[in-house]
Backbone as a printed PyTorch tensor [residue, N CA C, xyz], in Angstrom:
tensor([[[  7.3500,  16.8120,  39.2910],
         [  6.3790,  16.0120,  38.5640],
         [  6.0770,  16.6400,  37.1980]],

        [[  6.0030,  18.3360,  37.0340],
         [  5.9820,  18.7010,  35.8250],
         [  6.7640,  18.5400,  34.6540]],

        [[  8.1600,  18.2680,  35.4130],
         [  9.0910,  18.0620,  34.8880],
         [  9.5360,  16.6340,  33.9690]],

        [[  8.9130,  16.0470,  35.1920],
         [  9.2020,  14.5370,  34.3340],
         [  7.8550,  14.5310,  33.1820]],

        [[  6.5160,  15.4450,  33.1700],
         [  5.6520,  14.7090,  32.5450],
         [  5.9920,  15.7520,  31.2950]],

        [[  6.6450,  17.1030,  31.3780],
         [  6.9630,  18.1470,  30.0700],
         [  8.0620,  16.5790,  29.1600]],

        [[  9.2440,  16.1550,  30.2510],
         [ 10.0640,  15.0650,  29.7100],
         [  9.6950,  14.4230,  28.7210]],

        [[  8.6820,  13.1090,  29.2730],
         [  8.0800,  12.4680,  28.6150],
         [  7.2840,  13.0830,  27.3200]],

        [[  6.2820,  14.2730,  27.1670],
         [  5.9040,  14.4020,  26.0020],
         [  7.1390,  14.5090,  25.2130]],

        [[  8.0780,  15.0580,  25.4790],
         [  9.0660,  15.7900,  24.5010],
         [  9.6360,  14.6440,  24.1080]],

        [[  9.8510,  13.6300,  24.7360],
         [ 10.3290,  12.5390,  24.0410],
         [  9.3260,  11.7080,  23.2130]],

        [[  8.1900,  12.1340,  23.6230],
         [  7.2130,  11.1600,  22.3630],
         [  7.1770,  11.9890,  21.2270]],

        [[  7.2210,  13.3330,  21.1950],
         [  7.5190,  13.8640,  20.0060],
         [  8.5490,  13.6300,  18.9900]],

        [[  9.6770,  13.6640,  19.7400],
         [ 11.2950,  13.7840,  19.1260],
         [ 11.2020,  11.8860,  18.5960]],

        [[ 10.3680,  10.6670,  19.4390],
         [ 10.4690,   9.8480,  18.7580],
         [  9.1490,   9.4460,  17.5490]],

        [[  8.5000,  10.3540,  17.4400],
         [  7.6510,   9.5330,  16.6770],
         [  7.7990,   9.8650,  15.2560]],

        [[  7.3350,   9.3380,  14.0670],
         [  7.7350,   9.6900,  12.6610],
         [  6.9390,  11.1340,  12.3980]],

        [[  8.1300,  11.6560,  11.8990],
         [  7.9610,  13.2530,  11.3610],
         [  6.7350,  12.9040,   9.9520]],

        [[  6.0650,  14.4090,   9.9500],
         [  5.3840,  14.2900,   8.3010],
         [  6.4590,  13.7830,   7.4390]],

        [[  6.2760,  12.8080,   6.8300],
         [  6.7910,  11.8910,   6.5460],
         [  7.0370,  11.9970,   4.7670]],

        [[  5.8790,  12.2930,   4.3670],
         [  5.7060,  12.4660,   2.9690],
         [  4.8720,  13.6050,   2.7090]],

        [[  5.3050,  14.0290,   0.9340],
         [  4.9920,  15.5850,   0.9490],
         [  4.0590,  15.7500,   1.2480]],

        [[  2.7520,  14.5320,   0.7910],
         [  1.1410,  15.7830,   0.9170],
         [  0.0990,  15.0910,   2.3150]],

        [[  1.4130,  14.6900,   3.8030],
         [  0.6360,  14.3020,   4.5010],
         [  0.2960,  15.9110,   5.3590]],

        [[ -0.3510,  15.9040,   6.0210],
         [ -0.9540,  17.3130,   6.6280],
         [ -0.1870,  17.4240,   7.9410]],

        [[  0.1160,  16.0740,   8.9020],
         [  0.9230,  16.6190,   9.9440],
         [  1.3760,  15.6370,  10.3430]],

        [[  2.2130,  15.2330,  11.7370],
         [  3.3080,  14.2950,  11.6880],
         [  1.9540,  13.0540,  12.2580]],

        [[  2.9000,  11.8970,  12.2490],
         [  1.8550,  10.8280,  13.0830],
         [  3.0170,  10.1150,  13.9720]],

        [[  1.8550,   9.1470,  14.8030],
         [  2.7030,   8.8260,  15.8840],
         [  2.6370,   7.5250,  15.7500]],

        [[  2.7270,   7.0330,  14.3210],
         [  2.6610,   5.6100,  14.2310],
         [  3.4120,   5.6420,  12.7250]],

        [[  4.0920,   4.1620,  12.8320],
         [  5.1990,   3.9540,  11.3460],
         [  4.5660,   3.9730,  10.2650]],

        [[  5.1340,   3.9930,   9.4360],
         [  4.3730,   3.7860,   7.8880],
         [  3.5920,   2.1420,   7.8420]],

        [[  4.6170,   1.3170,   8.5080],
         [  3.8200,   0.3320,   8.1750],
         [  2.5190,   0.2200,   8.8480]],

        [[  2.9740,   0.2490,  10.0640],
         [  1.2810,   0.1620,  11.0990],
         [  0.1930,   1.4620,  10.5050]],

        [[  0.7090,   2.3030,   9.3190],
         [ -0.2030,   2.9960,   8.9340],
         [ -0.6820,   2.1620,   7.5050]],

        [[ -0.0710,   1.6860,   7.0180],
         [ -0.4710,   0.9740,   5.7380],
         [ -1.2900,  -0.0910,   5.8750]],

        [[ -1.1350,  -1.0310,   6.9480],
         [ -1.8740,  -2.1330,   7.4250],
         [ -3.5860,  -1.8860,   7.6230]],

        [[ -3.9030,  -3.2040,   6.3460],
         [ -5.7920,  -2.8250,   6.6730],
         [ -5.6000,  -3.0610,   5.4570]],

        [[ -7.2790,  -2.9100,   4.6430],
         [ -7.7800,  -2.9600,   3.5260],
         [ -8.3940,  -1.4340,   2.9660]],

        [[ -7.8160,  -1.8470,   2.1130],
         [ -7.7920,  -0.3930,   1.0660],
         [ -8.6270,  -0.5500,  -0.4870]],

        [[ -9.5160,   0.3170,  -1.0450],
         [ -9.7830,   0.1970,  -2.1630],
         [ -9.0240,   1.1340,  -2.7840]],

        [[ -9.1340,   1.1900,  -4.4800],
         [ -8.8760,   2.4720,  -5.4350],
         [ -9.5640,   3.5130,  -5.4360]],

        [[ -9.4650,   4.7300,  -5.1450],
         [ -9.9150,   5.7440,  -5.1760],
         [-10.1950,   6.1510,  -6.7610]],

        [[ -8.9220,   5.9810,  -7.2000],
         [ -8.9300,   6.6200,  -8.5730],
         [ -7.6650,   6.1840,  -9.5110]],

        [[ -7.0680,   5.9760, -10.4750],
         [ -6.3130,   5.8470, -11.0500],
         [ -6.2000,   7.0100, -12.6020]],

        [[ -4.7740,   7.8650, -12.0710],
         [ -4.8100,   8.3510, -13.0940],
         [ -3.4970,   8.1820, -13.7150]],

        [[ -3.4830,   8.8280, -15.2920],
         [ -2.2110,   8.6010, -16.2720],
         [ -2.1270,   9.9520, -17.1240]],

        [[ -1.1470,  10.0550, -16.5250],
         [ -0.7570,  12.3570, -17.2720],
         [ -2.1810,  13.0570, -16.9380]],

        [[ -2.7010,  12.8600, -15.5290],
         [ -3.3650,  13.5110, -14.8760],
         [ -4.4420,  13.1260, -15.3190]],

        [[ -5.1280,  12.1410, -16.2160],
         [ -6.4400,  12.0920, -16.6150],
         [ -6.7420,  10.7500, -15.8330]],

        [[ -8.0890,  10.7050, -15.4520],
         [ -8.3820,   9.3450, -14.8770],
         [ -8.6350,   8.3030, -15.6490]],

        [[ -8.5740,   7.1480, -15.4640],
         [ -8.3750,   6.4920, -16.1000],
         [ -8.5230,   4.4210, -15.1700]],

        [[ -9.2500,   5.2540, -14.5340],
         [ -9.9100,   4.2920, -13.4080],
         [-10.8440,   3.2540, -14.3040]],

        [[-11.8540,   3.4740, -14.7210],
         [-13.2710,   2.8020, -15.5080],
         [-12.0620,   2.1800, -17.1080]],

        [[-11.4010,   2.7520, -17.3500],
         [-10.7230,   2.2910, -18.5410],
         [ -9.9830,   0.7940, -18.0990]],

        [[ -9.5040,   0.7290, -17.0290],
         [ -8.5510,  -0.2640, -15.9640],
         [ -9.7240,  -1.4740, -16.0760]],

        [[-10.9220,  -1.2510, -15.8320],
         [-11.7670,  -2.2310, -15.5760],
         [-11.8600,  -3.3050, -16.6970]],

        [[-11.3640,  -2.9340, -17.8690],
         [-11.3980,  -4.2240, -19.2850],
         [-10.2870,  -4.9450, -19.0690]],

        [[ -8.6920,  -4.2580, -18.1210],
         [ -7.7060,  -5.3400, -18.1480],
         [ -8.2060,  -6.2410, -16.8860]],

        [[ -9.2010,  -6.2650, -16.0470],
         [ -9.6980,  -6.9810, -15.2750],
         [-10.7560,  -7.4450, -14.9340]],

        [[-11.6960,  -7.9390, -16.3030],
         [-12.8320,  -8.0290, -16.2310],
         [-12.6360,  -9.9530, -15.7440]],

        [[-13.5390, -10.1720, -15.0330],
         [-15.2290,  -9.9380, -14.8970],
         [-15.2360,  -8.7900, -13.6600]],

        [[-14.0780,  -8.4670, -13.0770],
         [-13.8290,  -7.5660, -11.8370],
         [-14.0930,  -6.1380, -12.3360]],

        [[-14.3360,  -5.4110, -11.6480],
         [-14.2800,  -3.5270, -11.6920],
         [-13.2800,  -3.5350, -10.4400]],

        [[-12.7260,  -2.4810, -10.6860],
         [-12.0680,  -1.5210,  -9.6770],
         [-12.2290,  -1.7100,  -8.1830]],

        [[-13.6540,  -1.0380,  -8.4220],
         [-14.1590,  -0.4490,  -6.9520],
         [-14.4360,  -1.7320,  -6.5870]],

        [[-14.5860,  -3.4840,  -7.0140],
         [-14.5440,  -4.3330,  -6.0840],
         [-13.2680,  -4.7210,  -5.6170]],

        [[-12.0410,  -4.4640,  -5.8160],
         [-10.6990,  -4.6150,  -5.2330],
         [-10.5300,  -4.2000,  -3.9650]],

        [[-10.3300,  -5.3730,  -3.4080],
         [ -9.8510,  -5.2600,  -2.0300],
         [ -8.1540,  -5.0740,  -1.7950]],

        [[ -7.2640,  -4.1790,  -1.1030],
         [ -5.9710,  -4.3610,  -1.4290],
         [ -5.9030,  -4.7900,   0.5320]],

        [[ -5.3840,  -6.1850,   0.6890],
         [ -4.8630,  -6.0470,   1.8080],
         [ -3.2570,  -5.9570,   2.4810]],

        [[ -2.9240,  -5.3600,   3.1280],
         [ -1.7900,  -5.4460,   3.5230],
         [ -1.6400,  -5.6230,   4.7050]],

        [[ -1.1550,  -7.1170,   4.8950],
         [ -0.5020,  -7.5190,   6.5160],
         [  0.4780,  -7.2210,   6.6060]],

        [[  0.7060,  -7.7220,   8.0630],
         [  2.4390,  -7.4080,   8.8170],
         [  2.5480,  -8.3030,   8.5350]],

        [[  2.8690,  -9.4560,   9.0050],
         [  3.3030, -10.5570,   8.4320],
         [  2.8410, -11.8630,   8.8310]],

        [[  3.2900, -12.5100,   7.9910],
         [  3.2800, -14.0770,   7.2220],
         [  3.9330, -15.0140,   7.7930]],

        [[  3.5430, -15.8720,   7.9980],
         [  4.5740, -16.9310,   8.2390],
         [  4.4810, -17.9750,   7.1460]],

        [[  5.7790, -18.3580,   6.8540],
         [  5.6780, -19.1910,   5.7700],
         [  6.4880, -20.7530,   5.8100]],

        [[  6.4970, -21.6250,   5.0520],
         [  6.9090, -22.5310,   5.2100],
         [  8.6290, -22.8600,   5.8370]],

        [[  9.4640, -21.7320,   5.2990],
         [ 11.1640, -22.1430,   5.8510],
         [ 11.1880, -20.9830,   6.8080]],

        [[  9.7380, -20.3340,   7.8920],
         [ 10.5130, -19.8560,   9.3500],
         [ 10.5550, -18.4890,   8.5440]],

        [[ 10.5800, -17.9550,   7.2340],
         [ 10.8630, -16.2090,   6.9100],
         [  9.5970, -15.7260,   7.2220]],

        [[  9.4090, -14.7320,   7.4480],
         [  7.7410, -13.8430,   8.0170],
         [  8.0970, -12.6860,   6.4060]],

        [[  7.8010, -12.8920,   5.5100],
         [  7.1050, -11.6280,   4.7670],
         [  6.2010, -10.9390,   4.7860]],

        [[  5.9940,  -9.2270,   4.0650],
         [  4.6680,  -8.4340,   4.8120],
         [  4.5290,  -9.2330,   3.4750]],

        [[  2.6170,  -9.1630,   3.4710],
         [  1.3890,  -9.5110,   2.2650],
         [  0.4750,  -8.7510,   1.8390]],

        [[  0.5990,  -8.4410,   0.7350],
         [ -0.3920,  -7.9540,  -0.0590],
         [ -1.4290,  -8.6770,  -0.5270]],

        [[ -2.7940,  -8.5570,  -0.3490],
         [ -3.2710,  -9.6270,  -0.7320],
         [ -4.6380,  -8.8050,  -1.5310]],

        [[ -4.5370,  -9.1540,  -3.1910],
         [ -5.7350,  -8.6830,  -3.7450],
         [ -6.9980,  -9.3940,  -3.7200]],

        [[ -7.8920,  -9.3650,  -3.3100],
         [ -9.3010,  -9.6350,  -3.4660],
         [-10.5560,  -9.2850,  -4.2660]],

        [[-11.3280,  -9.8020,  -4.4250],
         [-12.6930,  -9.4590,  -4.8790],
         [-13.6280, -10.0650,  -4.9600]],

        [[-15.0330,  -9.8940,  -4.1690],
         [-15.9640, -10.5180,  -3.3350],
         [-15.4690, -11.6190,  -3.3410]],

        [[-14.5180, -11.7400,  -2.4210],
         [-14.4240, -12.8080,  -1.3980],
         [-13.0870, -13.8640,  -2.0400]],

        [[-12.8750, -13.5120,  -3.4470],
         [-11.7420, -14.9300,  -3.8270],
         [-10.9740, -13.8760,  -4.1110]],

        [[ -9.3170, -14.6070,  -3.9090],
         [ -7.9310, -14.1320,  -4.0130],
         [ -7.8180, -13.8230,  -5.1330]],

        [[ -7.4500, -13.1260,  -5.4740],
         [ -6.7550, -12.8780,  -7.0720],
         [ -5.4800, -12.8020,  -7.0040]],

        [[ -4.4270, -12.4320,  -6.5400],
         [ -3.4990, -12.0680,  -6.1110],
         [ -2.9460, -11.8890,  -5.0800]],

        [[ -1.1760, -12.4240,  -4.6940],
         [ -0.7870, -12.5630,  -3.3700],
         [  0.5320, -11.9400,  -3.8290]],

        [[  0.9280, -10.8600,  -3.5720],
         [  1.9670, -10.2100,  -3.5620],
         [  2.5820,  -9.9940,  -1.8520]],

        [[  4.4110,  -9.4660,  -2.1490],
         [  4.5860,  -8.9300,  -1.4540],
         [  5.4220,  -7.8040,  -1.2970]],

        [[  5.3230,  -7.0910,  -0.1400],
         [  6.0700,  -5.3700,  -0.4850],
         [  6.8760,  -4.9630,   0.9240]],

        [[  7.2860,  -4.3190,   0.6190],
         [  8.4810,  -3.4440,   1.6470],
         [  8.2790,  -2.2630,   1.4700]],

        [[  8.5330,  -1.1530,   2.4470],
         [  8.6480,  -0.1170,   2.2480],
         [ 10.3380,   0.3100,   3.1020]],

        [[ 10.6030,   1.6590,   2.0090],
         [ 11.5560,   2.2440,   2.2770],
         [ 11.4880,   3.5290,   2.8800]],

        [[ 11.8470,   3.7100,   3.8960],
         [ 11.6690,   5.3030,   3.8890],
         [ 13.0570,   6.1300,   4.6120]],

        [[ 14.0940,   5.0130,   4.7570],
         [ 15.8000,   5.8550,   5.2050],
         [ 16.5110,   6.7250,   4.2450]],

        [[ 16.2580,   6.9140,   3.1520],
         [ 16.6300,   7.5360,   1.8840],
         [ 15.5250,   7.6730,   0.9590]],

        [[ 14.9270,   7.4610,   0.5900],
         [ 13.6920,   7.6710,  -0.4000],
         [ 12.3350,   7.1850,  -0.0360]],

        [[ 11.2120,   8.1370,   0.1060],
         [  9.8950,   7.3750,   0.5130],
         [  9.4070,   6.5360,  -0.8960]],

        [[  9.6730,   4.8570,  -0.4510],
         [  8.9090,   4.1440,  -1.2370],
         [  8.4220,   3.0390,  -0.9750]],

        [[  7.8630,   2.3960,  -1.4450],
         [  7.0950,   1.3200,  -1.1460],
         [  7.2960,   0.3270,  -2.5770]],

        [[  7.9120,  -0.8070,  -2.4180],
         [  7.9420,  -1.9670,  -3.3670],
         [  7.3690,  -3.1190,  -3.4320]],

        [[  6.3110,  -3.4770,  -4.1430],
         [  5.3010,  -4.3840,  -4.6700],
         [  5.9260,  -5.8060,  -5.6170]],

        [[  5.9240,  -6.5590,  -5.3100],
         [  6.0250,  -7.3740,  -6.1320],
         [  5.8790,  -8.6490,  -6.2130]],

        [[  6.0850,  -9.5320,  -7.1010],
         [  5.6010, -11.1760,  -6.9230],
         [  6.5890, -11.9200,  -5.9500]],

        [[  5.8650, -12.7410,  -5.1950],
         [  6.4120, -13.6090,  -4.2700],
         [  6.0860, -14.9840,  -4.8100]],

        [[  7.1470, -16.3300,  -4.6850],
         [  7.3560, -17.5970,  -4.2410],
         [  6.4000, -18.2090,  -3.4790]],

        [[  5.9640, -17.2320,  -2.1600],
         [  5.8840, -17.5510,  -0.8550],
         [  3.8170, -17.7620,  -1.2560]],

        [[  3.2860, -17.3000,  -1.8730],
         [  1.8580, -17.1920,  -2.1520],
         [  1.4980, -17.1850,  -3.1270]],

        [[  0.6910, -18.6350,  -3.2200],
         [  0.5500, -19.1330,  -4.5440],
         [ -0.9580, -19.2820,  -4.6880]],

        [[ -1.3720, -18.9790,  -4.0630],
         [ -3.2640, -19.2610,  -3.9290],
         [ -3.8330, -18.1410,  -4.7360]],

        [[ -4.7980, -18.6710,  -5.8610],
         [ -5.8110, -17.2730,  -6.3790],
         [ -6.2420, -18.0980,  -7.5540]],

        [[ -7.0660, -17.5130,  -7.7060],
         [ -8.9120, -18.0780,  -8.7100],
         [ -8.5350, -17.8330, -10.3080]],

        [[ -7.9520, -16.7980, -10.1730],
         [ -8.1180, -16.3740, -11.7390],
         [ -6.4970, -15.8750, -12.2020]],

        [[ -6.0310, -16.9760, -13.1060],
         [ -4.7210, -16.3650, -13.5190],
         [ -4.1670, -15.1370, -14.8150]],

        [[ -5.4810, -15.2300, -15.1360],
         [ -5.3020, -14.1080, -16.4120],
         [ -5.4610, -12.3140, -15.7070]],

        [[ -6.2330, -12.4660, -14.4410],
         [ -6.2280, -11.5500, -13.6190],
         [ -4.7360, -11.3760, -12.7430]],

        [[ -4.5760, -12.1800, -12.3840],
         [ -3.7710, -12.6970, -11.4730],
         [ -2.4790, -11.6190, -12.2320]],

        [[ -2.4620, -12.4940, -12.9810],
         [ -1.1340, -11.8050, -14.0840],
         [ -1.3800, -10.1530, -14.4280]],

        [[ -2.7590,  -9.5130, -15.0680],
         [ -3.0040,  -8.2340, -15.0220],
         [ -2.4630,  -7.5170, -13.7540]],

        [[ -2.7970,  -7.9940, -12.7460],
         [ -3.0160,  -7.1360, -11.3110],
         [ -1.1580,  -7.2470, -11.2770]],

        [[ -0.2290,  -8.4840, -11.0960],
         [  0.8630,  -8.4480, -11.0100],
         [  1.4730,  -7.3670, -11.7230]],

        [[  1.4370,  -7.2350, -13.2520],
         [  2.1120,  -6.0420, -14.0810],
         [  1.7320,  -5.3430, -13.7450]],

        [[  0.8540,  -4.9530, -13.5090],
         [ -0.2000,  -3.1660, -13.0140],
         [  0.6300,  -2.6560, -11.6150]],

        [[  0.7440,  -3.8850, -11.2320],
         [  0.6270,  -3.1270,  -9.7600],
         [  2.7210,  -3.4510,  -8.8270]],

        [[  3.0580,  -4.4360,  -9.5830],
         [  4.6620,  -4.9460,  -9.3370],
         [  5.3370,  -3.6430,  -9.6140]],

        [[  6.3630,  -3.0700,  -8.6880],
         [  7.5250,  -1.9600,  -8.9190],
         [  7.9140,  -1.6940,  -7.6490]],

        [[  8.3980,  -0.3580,  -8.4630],
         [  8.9320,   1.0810,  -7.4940],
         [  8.0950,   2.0150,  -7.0480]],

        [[  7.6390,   2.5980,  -6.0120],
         [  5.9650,   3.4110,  -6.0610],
         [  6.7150,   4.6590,  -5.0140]],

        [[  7.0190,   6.0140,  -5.2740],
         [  6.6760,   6.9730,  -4.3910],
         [  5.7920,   7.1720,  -3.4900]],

        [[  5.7950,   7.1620,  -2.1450],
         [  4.7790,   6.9830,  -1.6620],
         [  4.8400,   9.0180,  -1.3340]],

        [[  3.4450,   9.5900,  -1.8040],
         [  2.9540,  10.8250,  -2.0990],
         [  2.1760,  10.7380,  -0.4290]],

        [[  1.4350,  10.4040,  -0.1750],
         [  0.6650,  10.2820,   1.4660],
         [  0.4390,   8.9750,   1.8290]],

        [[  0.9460,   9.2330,   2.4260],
         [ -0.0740,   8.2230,   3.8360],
         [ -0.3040,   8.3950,   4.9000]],

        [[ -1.8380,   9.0770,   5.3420],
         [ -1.9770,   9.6240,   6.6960],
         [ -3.5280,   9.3630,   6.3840]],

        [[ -3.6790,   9.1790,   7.6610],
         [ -5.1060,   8.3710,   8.0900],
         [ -5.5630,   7.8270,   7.4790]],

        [[ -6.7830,   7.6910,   6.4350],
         [ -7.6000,   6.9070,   5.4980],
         [ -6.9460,   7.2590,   4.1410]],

        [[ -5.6870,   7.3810,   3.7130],
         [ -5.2540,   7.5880,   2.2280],
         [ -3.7770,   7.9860,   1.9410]],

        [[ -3.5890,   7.3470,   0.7090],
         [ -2.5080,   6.9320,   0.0340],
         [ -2.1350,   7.0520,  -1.0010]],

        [[ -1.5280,   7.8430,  -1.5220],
         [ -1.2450,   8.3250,  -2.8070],
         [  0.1170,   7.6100,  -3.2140]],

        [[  0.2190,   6.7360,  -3.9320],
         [  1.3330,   6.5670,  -4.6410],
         [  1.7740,   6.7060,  -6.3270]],

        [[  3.1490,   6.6810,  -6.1560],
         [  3.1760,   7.3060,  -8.0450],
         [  4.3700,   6.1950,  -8.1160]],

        [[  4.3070,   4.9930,  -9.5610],
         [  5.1710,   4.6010,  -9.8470],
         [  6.8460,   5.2580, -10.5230]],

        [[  7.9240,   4.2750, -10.0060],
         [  8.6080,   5.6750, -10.3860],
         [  9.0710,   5.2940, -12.1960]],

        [[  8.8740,   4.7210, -12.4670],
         [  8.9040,   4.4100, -14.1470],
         [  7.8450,   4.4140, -14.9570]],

        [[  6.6510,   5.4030, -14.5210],
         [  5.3890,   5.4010, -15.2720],
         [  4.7580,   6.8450, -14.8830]],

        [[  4.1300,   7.0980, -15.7140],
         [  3.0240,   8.2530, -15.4330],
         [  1.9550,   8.2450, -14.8390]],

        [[  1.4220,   7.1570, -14.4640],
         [  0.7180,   6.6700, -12.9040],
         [  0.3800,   7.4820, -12.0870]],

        [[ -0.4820,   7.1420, -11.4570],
         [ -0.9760,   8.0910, -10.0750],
         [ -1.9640,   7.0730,  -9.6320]],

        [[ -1.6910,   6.2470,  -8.3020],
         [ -2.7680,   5.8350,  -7.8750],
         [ -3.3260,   5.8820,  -6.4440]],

        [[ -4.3810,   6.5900,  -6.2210],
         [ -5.1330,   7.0550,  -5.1270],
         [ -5.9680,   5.6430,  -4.6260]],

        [[ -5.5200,   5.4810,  -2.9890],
         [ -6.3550,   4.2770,  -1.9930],
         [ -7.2340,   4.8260,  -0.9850]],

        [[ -8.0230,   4.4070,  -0.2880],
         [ -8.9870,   4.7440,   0.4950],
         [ -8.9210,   3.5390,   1.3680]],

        [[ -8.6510,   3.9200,   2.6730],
         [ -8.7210,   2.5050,   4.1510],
         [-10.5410,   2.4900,   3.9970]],

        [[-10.7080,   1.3660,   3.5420],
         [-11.6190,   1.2160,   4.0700],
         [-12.0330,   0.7440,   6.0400]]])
């Protein structure tokens, strides 16, 4: 009986995702995605290490920052039968933005953001459009372990810090 139950841990170890990315603290026993899933705000946004969070708030006014909701589902169902994951930006309460993303992590930890076909709903298009350029790419994903997420675009000097709410 010891035997089979030493078994079993050793196999939940050997299968679950290793520390995954550089600045997570230790391994987890759940995927990147089921760790990404939920609503997240900005922690912080910085550019060649300076923050630059409160500066962000004029390309998205009448919005600030800290009211951004970032959601990310598993998935979607959409009109022709494809399930895409969703990003979905918010703020008190109306859409601004409906993106969608993938993550990579068989060769490079990343995560890709970008405009979808598939979601067309949101209030404000001059936002709409800000949040798309800001936030559409290539993103290193730096952590993701428990409540936070560090990602760095890989064609920018970027740094942007999330918080699960």
């Amino acid at each position: 009986m010891l035997i089979l139950f030493l078994s079993l841990m050793g196999l939940v170890f050997i299968t679950c995702e290793k520390k995954r990315y550089p600045e997570d603290e230790h391994q987890s026993l759940f995927s990147s995605y089921k760790r990404i899933r939920g609503n997240w705000t900005i922690q912080k946004l910085l550019y060649n290490g300076v923050d630059v969070t409160e500066a962000f708030n004029d390309s998205i006014y009448p919005y600030k920052t800290c009211e951004l909701n970032f959601e990310f589902k598993k998935w979607v169902k959409v009109y022709d039968g494809k399930k895409p994951r969703m990003l979905s930006v918010s703020a008190n309460g109306s859409i601004l933005v409906n993106l969608e993303y993938a993550i990579e992590i068989s060769q490079r930890n990343l995560i890709g953001i970008g405009e979808s076909s598939y979601f067309q709903e949101t209030t404000n298009p001059s936002v709409e459009k800000q949040l798309k350029n800001s936030f559409s790419g290539f993103y290193d994903i730096m952590k993701l372990y428990k409540d936070e997420l560090h990602i760095k675009p890989e064609s920018s000097k970027y740094e942007i810090y999330f918080k699960k709410k």
